[in-house]
C-alpha positions as CSV (number, residue, x, y, z in Angstrom):
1,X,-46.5,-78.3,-20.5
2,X,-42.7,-77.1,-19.5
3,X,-40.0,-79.6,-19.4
4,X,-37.8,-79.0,-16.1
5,X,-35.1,-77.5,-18.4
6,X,-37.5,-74.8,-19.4
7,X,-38.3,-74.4,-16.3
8,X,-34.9,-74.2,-15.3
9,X,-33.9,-71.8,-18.5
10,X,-37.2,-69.6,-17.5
11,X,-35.6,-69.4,-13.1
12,X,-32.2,-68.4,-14.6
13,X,-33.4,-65.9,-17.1
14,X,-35.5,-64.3,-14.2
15,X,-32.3,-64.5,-11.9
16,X,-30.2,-62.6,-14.7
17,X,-33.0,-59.6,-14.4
18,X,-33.2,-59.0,-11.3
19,X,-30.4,-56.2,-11.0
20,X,-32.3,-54.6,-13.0
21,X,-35.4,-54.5,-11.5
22,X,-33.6,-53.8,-8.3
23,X,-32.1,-50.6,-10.4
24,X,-35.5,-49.8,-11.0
25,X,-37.2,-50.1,-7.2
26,X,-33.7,-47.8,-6.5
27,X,-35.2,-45.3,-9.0
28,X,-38.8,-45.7,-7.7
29,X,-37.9,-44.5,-4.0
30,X,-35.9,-41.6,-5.3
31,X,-32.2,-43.0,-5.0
32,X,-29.9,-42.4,-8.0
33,X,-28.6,-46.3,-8.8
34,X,-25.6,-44.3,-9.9
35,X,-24.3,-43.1,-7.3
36,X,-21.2,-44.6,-6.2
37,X,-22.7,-46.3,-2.6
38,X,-25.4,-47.8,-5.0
39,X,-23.2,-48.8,-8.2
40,X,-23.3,-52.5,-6.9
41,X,-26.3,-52.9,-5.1
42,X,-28.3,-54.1,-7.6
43,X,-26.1,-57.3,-7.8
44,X,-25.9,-57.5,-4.1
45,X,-29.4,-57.8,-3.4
46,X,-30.1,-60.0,-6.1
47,X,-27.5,-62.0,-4.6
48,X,-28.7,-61.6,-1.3
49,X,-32.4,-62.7,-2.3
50,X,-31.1,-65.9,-4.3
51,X,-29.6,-67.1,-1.1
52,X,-32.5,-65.8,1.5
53,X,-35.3,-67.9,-0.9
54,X,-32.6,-70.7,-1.4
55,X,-35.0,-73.1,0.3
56,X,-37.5,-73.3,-3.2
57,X,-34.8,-75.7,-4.5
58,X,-34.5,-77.9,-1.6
59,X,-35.9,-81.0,-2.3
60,X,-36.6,-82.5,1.5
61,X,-36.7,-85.8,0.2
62,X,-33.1,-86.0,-0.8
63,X,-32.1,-83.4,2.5
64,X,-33.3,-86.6,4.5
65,X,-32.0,-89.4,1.8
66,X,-30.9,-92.2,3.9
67,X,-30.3,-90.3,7.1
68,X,-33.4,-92.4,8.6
69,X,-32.5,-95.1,11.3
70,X,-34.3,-98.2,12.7
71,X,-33.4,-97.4,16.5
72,X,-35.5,-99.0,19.4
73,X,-35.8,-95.9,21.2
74,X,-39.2,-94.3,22.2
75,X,-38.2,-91.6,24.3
76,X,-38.4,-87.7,23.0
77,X,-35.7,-86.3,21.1
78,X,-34.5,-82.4,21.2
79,X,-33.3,-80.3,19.1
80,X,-33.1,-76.9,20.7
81,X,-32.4,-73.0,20.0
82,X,-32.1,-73.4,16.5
83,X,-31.6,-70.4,14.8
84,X,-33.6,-69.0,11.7
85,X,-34.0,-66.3,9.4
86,X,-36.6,-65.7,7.1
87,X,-38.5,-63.4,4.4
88,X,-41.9,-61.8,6.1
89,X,-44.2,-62.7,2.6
90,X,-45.8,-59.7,2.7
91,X,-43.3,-57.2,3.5
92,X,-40.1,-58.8,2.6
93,X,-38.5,-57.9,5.5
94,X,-36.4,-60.6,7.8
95,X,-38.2,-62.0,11.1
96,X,-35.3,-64.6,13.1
97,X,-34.7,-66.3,15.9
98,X,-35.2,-69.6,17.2
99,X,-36.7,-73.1,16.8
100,X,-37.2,-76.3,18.9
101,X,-38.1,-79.1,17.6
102,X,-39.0,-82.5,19.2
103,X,-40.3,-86.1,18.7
104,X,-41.0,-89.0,19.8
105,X,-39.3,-92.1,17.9
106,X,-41.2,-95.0,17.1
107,X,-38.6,-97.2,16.4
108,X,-36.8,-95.1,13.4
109,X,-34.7,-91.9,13.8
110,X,-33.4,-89.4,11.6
111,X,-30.0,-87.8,11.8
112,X,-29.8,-84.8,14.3
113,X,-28.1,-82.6,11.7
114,X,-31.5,-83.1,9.3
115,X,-33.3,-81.3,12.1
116,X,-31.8,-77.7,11.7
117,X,-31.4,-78.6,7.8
118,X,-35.2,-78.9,7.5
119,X,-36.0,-75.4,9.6
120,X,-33.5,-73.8,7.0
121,X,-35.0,-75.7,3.5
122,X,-38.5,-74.1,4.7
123,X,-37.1,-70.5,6.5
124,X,-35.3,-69.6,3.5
125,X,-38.5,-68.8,1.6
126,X,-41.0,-66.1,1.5
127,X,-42.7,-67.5,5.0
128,X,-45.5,-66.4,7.8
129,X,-44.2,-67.7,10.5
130,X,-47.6,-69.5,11.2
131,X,-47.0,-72.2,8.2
132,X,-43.2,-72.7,8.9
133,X,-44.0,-74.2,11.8
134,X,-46.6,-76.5,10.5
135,X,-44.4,-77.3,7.3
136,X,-41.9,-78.5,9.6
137,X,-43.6,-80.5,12.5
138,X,-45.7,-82.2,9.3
139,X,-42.3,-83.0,7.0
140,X,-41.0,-84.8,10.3
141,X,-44.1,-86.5,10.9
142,X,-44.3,-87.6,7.2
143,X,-40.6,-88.7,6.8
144,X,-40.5,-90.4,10.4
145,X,-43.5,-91.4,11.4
146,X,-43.2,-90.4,15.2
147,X,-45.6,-91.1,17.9
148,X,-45.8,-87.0,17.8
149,X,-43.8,-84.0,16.9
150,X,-43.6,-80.6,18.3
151,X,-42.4,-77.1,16.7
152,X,-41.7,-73.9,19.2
153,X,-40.6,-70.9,17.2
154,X,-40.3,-67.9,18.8
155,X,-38.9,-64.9,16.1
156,X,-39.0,-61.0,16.2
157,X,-40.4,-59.7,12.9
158,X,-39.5,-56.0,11.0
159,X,-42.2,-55.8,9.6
160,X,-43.7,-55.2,13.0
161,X,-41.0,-53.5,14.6
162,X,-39.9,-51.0,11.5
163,X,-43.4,-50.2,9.9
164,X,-46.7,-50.7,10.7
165,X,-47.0,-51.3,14.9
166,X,-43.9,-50.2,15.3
167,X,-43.7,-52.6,18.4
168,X,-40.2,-53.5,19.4
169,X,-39.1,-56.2,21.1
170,X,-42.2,-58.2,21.1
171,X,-41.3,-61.5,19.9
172,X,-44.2,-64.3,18.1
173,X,-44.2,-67.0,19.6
174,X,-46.1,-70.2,17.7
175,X,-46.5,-73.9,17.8
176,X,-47.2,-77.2,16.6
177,X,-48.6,-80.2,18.5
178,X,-48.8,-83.2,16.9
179,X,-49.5,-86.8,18.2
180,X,-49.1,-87.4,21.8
181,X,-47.3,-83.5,22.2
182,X,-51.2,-82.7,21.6
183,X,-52.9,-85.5,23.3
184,X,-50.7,-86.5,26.6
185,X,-50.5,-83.3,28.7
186,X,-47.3,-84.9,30.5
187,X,-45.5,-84.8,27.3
188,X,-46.5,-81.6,26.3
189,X,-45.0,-80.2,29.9
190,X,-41.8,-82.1,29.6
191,X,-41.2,-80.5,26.2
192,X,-41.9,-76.8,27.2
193,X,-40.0,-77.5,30.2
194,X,-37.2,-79.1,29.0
195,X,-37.1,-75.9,26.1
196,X,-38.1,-73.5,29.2
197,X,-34.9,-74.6,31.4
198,X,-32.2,-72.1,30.0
């Protein structure tokens, strides 16, 4: 069994290698990692991928700490067009764009700024867009307890548009209905209207 320091020893000595592995994907594709537009992109993109998979060491727990309120208010709450970006899994590339995200209090709120800090803890990770927005309709609905929660994500991906399908400009939309967003139609409506009126 690994202590969390080994752990921690074993993430940092696999951070320090990355440039070189990098160097080598450079030399795999036919690029000379000496060049002198390449000399430091073996540190930029291992930079670049520490902060795009960030979200691994979130721990949502203390993201949401005490930023939970008892608040007699049972009517929806919106959080709309917030932006994302995120790592295809099985491409790497980036897919983006944006994120609503409502509930329905049942006597405790959490801090609007936890909202967007939540679609970032799980976006910056190697994601289908599928599970991020399960992950975070069920964190809310864990950490809350709601009367119901709903996810909208609508996000282009590269991997569709660069490779593959080649299909540009045809964004995914998905969605998570939980509670009374799945079973009360009327509540459903009012949500994808209120997101719908731009």
């Amino acid at each position: 069994m690994t202590t969390s320091s080994e752990a921690e020893i074993t993430r940092a000595d696999r951070l320090m290698r990355l440039p070189d592995l990098i160097k080598d994907l450079l030399l795999s594709v036919g690029e000379d990692p000496n060049r002198e537009g390449l000399l430091k992109t073996p540190q930029r993109v291992a930079k670049s991928l520490q902060e795009l998979t960030a979200g691994y060491q979130v721990d949502v727990d203390q993201l949401i700490n005490e930023a939970l309120f008892e608040v007699p208010y049972s009517e929806m709450v919106l959080v709309r067009d917030i932006g994302f970006y995120s790592l295809c899994e099985h491409h790497l590339l980036p897919f983006f764009g944006q994120c609503h995200v409502a509930y329905i209090p049942d006597g405790r709120v959490v801090g609007l700024s936890k909202i967007p800090r939540i679609v970032e803890a799980f976006s910056r990770r190697l994601q289908v867009q599928e599970r991020l927005t399960s992950q975070i309709a069920e964190v809310l609905l864990k950490k809350v307890k709601p009367l119901g929660v709903a996810v909208v994500m609508e996000a282009r991906h590269l991997c569709m548009e660069m490779r593959g399908a080649q299909s540009k400009n045809s964004p995914t939309v998905t969605s998570a209905m939980v509670g009374v967003f799945r079973s009360d139609p009327r509540t459903r409506e009012e949500f994808l209207g209120f997101i719908n009126s731009k």
